[in-house]
Every structure is written in C-alpha cells, then in structure tokens.
VOMARMI-193320 format. One line per field, with one value per residue: residue number from 1; residue in three letters; x, y, z of N, C-alpha, C in turn. Coordinates in steps of 0.2 Angstrom, whole numbers, plus 5000, padded with zeros to 4 digits. Each point is the difference from the previous one (the first is absolute). Example, Ala and Ser with C-alpha at 12.3 -4.5 7.8 and 13.67 -1.06 7.14 Angstrom:
<nodes>
seq 1_2
type ALA_SER
nx 5066_4998
ny 4972_5005
nz 5039_4996
cax 4996_5004
cay 5006_5006
caz 5000_5001
cx 5004_4996
cy 5006_5005
cz 5000_5003
</nodes>
This chain:
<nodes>
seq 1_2_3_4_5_6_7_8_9_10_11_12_13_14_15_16_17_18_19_20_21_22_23_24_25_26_27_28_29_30_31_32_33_34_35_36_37_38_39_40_41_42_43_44_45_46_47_48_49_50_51_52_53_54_55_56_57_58_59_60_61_62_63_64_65_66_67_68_69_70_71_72_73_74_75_76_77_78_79_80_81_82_83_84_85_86_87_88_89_90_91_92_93_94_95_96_97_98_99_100_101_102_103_104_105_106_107_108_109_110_111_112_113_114_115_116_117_118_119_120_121_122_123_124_125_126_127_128_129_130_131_132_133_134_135_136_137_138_139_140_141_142_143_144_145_146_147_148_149_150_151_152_153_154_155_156_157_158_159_160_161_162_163_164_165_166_167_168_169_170_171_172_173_174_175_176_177_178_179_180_181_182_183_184_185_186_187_188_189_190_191_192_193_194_195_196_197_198_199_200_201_202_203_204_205_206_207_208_209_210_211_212_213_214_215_216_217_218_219_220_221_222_223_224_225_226_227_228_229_230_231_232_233_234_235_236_237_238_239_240_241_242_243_244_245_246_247_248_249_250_251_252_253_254_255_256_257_258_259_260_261_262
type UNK_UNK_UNK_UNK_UNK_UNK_UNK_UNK_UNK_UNK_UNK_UNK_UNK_UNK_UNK_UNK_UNK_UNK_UNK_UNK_UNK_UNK_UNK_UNK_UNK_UNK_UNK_UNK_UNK_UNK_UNK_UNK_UNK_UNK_UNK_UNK_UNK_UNK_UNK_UNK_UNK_UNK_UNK_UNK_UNK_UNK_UNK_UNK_UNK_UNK_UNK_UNK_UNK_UNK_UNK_UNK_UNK_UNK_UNK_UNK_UNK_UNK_UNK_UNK_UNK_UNK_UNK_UNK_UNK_UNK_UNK_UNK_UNK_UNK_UNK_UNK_UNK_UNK_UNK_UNK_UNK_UNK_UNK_UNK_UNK_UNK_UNK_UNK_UNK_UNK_UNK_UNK_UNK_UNK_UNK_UNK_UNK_UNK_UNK_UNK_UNK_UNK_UNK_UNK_UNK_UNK_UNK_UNK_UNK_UNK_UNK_UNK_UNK_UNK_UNK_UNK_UNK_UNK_UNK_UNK_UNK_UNK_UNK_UNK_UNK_UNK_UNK_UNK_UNK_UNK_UNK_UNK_UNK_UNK_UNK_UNK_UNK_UNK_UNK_UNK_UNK_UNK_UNK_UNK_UNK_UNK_UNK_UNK_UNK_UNK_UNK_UNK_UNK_UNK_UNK_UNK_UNK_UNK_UNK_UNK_UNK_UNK_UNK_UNK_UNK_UNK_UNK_UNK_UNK_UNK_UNK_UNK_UNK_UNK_UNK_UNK_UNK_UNK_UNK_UNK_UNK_UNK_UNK_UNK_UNK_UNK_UNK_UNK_UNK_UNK_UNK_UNK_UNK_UNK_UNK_UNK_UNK_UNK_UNK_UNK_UNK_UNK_UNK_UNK_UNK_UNK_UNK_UNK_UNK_UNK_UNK_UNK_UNK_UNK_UNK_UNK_UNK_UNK_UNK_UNK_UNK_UNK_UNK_UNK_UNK_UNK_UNK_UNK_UNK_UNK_UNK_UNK_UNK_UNK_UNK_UNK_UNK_UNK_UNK_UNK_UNK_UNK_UNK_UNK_UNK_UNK_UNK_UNK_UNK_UNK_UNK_UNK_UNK_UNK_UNK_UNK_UNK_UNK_UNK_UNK_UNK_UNK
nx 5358_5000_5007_5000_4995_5006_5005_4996_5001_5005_5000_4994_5004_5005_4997_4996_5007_5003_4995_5001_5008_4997_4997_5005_5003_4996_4998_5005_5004_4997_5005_5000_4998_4995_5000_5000_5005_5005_5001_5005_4996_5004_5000_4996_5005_4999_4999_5005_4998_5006_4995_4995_5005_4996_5001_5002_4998_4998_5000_5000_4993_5002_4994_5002_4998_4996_4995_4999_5002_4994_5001_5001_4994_5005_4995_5002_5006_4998_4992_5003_5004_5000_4997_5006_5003_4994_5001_5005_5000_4997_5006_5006_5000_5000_5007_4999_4999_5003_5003_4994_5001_4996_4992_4998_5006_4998_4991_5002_5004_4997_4994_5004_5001_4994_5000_5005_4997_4994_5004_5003_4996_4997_5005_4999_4995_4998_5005_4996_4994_5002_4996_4995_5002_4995_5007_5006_4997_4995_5005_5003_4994_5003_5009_4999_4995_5005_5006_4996_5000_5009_5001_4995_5001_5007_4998_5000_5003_4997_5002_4994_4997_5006_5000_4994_5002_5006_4995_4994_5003_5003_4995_5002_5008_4998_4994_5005_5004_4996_4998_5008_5002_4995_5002_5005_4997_5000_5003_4996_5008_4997_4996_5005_5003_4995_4997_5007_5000_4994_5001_5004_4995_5001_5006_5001_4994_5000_5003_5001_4993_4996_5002_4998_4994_5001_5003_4996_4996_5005_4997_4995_4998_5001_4996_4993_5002_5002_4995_4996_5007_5000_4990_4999_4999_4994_4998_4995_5002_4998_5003_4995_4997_5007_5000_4991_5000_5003_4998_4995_5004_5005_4994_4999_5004_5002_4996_5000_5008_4999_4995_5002_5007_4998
ny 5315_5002_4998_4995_4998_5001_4996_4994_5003_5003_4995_4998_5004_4998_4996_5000_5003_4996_4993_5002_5001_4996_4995_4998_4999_4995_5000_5005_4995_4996_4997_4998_4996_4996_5002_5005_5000_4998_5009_5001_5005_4998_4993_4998_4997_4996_4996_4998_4995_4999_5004_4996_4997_4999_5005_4994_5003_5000_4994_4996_5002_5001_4999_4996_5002_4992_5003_5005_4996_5004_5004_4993_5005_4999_5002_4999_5000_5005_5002_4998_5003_5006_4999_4997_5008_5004_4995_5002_5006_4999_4996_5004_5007_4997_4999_5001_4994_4999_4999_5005_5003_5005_4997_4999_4996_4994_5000_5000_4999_5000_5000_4998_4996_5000_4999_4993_4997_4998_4996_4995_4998_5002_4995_4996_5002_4999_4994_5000_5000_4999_4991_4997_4996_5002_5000_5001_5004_5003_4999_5005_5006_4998_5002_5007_5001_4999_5006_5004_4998_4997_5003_5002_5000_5001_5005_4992_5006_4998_5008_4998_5002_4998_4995_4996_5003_4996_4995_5003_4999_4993_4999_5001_4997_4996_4999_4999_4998_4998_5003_4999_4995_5000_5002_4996_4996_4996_4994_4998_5002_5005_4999_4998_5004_5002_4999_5003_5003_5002_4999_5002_5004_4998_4999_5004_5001_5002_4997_4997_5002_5002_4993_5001_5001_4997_4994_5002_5000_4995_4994_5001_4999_4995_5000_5003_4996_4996_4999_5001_4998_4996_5005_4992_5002_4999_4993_5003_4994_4998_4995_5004_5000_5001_5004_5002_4998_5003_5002_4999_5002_5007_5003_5001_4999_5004_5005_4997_5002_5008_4997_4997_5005_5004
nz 5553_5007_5001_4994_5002_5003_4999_4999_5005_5000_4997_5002_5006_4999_4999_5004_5002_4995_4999_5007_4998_4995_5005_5004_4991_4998_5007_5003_4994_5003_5001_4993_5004_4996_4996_5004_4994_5006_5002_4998_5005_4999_4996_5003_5002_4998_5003_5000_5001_4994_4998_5002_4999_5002_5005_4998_4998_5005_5002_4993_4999_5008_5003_4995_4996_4996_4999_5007_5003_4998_5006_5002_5003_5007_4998_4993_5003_5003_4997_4994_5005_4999_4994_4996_5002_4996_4994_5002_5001_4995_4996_5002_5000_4994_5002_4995_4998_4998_5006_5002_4991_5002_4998_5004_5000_4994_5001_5007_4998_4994_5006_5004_4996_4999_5009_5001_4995_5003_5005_4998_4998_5006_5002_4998_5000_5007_4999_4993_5002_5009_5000_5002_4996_4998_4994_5003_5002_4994_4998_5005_5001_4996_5003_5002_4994_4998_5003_5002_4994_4999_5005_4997_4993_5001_5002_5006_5002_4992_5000_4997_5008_5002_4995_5005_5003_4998_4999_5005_5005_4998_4999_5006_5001_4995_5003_5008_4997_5000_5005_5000_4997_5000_5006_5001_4995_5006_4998_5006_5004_5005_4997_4995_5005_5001_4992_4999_5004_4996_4996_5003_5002_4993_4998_5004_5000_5006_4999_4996_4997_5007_5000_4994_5002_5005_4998_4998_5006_5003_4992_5001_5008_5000_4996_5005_5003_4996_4996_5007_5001_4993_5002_4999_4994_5002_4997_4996_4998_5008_5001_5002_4993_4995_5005_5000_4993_4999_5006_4995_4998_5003_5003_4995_4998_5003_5000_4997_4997_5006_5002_4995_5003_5002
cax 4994_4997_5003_4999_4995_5000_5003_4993_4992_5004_5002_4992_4995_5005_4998_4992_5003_4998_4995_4997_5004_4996_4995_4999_5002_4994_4993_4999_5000_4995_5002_4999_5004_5001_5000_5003_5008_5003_5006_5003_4999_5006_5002_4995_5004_4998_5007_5000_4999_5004_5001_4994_5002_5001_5006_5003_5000_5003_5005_5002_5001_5004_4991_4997_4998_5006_5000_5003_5004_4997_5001_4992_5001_5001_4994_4999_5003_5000_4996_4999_5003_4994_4994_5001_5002_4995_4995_5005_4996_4993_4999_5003_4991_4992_5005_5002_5001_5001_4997_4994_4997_4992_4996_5001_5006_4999_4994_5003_5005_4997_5000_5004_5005_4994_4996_5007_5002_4995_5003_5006_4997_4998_5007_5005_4995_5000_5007_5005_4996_4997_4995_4998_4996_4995_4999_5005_4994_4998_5004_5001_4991_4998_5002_4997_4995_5002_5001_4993_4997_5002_4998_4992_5003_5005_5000_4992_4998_5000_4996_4999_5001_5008_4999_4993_5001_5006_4999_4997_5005_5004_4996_4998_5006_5000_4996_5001_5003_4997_4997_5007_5001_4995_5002_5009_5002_5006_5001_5005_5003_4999_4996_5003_5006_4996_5000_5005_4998_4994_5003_5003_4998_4994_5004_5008_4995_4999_5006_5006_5000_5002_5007_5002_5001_5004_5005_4999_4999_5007_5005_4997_5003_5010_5001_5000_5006_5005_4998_5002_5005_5004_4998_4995_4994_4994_4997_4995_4996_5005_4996_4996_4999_5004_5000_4996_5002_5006_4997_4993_5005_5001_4998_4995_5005_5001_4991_4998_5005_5003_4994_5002_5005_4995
cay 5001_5008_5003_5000_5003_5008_5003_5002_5003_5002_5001_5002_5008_5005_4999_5004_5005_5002_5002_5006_5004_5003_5002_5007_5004_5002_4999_5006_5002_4996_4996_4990_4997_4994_4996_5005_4996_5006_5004_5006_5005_5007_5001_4997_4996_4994_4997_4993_4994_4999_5003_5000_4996_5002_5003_4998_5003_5006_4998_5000_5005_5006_5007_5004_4995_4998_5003_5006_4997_5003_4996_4997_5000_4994_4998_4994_4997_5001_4996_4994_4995_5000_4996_4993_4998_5000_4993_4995_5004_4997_4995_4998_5000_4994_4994_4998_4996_4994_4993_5002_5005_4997_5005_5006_5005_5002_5005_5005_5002_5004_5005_5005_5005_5004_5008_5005_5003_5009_5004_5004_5003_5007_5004_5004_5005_5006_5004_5001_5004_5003_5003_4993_4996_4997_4992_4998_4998_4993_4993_4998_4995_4990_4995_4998_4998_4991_4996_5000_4994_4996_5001_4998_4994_4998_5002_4999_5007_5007_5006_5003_5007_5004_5002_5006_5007_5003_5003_5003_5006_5002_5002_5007_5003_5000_5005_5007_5001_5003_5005_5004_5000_5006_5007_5003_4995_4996_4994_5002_4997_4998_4996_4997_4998_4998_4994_4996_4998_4994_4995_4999_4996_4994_4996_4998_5003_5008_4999_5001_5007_5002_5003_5001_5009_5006_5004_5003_5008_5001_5003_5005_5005_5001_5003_5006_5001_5000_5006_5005_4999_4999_5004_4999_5002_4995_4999_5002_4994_4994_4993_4996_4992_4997_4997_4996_4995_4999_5001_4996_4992_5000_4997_4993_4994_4998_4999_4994_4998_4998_4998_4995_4996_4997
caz 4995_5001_4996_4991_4999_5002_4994_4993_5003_4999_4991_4998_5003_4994_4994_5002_5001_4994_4997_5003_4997_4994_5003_5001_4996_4995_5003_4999_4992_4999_4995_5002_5006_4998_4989_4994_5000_5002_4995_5003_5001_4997_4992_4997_4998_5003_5007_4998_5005_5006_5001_5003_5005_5008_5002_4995_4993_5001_5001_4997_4996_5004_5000_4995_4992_4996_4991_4999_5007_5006_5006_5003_5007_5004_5003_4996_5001_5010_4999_5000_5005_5007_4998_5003_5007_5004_4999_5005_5008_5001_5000_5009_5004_5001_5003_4993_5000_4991_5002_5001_5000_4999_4994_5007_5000_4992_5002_5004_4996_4997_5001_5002_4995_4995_5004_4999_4994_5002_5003_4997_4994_5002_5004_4992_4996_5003_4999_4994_4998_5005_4998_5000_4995_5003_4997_5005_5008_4998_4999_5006_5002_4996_5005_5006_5000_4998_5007_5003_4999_5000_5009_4999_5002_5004_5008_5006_5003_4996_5003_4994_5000_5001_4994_4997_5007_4996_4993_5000_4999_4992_4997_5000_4999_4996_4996_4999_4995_4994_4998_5002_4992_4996_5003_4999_4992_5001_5008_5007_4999_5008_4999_4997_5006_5003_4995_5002_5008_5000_4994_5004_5005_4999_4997_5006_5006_5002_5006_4994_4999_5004_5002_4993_5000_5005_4998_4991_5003_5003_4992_4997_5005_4999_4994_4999_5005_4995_4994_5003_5004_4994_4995_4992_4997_4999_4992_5002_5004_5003_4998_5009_4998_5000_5006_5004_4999_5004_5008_5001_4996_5006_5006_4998_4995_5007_5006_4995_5003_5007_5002_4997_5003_5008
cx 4997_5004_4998_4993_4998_5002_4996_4996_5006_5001_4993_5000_5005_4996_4994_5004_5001_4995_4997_5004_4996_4993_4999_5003_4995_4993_4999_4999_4994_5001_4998_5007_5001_5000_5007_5008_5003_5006_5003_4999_5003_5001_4992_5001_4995_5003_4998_5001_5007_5002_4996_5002_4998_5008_5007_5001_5001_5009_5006_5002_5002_4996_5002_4996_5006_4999_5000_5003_4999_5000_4991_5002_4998_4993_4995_5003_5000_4993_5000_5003_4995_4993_5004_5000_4993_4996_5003_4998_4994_4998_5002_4992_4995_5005_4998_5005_5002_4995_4995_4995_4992_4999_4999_5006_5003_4999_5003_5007_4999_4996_5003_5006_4996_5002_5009_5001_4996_5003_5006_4997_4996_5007_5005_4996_5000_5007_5003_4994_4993_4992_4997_4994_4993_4997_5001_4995_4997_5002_5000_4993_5001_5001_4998_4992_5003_5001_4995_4996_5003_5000_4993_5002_5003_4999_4996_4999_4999_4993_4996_4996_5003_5000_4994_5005_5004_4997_4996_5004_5003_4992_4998_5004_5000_4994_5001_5007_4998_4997_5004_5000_4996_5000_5006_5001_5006_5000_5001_5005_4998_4994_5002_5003_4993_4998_5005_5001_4997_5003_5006_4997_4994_5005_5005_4995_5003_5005_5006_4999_5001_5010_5002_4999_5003_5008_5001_4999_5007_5005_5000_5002_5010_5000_5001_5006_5006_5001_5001_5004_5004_5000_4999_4996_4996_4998_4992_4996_5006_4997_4999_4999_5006_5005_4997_5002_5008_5001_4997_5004_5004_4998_4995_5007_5004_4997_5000_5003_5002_4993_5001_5004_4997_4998
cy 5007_5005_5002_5006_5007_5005_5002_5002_5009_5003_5002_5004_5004_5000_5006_5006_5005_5004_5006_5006_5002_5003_5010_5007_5001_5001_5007_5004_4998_4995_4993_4998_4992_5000_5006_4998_5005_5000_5004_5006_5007_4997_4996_4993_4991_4998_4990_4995_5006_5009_5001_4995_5004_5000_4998_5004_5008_5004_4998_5006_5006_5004_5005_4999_5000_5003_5009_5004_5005_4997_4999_5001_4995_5000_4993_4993_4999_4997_4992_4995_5002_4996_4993_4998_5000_4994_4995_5001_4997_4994_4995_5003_4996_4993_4996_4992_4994_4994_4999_5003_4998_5007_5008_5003_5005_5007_5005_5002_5002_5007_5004_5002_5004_5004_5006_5003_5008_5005_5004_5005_5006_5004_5002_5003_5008_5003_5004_5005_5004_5000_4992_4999_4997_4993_4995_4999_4995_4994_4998_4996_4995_4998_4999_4994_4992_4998_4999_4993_4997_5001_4997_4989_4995_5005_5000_5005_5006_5003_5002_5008_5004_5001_5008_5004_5002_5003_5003_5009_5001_5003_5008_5006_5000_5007_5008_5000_5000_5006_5005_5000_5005_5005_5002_4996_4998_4997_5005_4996_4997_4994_4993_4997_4996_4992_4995_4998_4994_4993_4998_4995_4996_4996_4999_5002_5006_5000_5002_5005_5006_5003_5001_5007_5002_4998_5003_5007_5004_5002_5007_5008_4999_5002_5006_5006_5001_5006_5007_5002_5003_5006_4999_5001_4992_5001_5002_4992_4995_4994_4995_4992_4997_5000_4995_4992_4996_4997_4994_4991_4996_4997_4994_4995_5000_4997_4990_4995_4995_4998_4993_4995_5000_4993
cz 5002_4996_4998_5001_5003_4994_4994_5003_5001_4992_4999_5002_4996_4992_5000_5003_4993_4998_5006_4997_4994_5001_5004_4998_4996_5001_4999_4995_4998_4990_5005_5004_4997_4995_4998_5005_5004_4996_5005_5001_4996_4994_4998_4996_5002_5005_4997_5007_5005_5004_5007_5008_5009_5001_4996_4994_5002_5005_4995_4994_5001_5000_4994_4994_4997_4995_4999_5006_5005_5007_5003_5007_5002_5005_4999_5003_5008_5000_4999_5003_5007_5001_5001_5008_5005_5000_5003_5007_5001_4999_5009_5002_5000_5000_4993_5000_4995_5004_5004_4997_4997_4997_5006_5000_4996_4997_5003_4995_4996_4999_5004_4995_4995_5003_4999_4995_4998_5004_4995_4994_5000_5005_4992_4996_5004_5003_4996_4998_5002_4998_5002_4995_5000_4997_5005_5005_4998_5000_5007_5002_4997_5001_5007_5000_4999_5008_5003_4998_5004_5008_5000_5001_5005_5007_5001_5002_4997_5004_4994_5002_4998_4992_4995_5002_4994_4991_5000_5000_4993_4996_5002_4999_4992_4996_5003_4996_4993_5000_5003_4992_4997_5003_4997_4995_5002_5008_5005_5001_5008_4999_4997_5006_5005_4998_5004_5006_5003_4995_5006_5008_5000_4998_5009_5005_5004_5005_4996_4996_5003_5000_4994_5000_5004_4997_4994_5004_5002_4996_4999_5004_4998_4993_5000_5006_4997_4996_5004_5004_4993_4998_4993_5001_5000_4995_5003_5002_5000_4994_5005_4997_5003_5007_5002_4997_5001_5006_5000_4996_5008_5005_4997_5002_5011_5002_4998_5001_5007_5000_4995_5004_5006_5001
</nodes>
C-alpha cells in the first residue's frame, strides 16, 4: 500500500510540476497563472487535457506541439519529474505512512510541498530571467506564516523570540528596500537574496541554511573557475537565487533523510 501511495504522491508533485512550468513563464509576463487557458507559446494555440498530461504528453508527443510542431524545451519535462521526485523526498523525510497517517503528518506535508513549490518557483524564474519576484516572496512569508502557526501548535518547544528577531529584520530589510526602489525605480536583487535567506531559515532553521549558502558560495566560485580557465565571457548576473534554492532542496531533503533513518 506505501507503494501505491508514493506513486500518488509522485503523480501530484508532477501535476504542481506543471502548473510551476506555466507559472514561471507568465509571472514575469505577469499573465494570469489560474483562469487564463494554457496555449502554446510559439503558435498561440490552446493545449487540450491531452496535451497537458505531466511528463506523459510530452513524451508522447516527441517535446513538440501537436498543432505547429514547434520544439518544447525539455525543461517542462525535467521539472515535472523533479517536483514528483521532490514530494516523495519529502514524503520519506517526514516517514510518510498509508497505515499511520495523522492530521500532523498530513499538515507537515503540505506545507512542506507549498514551501517546495516556492522554491522551485523563485529557482525557474531567476534562471530564465535573472531576477526574483517579489510576488513569489510574498507567497513564500504565507507560507512561512502558516508554518509558524502550525510549529506554534504542534511544537512543545516553539521559540517565539527566535520568530520576533526574524521578522523584525524582515521588516527592516524590507523598508530599506523600499527606499532602494525610490532611489534606483527597481528591486534590489542583494536584498531580495537576503528575504530569501531568512524565508529559508525560518522554515529548515540555521543549520541547513548555513550549508545552503555555502554550497551555493562553492557554485558560484567553480562557476567563476570555469568561465575563467574556458575564457567565457560571464552574463552580467549569475542566478545566486537559483543555486541557493537548489543547494537549499539538497541539504534540506539529506539533512532530513539520514537523521530519519537514524
């Protein structure tokens, strides 16, 4: 029976894979992400059920459209299995069970797949367009604010200092961003990287973030190793987000893991 329920927990993170794929094509467009029909990018075409099938449909239809057989990058398709593969990672991490499962586990699974799907949705936004979304932060504080409830509740040892200290900072890093916006009429991206740091170590605490940046610090050095040994030329901004978020799926989902089988 775990089987079976890995597998739908599997077919659900490929389904919320998708919907990050549209997601992080139209945020930047700033198009509707729920009412408006998805189409095909190059003929404007509607897409039908069977066109929509997670990895399936892309698979079948040989990554192209079926209506102007334009080629779909396989990023659509390496996504939505990576998102299955992450809800499964997390489901083994909180030891996920058919024949014990409670409204705590439940609860924990959820928001841990809210907080993956933030993740993935600020790491496919500043890959493709070197920039973090401050609709995306947002979204991420909500779910931090729901976790936070839901620790408040279920953890006999919630710190709610440790909480004031954190948002107290989010509040100040935010008005000195604001008054970055009215100077330069646009986000800081270092400030933004700061937001997310914090969203990060209120949700896996400082241990886990900690080693998120330092291997997103190491990406970033062999990046620049590479590029200089090869002689590329460097894009004027790395996408520090989508390291850090990568890094941060990483050692969350080990870290979690081996301390489970322990």
């Amino acid at each position: 029976m775990n089987v079976i329920l890995y597998i739908i927990i599997f077919i659900m993170g490929s389904v919320f894979g998708s919907f990050l794929t549209l997601a992080t094509y139209r945020i930047p467009l700033n198009e509707d992400i729920t009412h408006k029909h998805s189409y095909c990018p190059k003929c404007n075409h509607k897409l039908s059920f069977l066109d929509m099938v997670p990895i399936l449909s892309y698979l079948f239809i040989g990554g192209k459209c079926r209506y102007c057989k334009a080629k779909i990058s396989p990023r659509y398709f390496i996504i939505e299995i990576l998102c299955g593969i992450s809800f499964v990672l997390l489901a083994i991490m909180l030891s996920v069970n058919v024949y014990i499962l409670n409204i705590n586990t439940i609860l924990n699974f959820i928001l841990g797949a809210l907080y993956i799907v933030f993740l993935f949705l600020i790491a496919g936004i500043d890959k493709e367009h070197h920039y973090i979304d401050k609709r995306v932060l947002v979204y991420g504080i909500i779910v931090i604010f729901l976790y936070l409830i839901y620790e408040f509740i279920y953890n006999t040892v919630f710190n709610i200092n440790r909480v004031i200290i954190y948002f107290v900072i989010i509040m100040i890093v935010l008005i000195i961003n604001t008054f970055e916006i009215k100077k330069k009429g646009k986000d800081s991206y270092a400030i933004n990287i700061i937001l997310l740091c914090i969203i990060m170590a209120l949700f896996n605490y400082e241990t886990i973030t900690i080693i998120s940046i330092a291997m997103t610090l190491i990406i970033v050095a062999i990046n620049k190793i590479i590029n200089s040994i090869s002689k590329k030329k460097e894009n004027a901004q790395l996408p520090i987000a989508f390291y850090l978020c990568i890094s941060n799926c990483i050692v969350m989902f080990l870290t979690n893991i081996i301390l489970s089988i322990k």
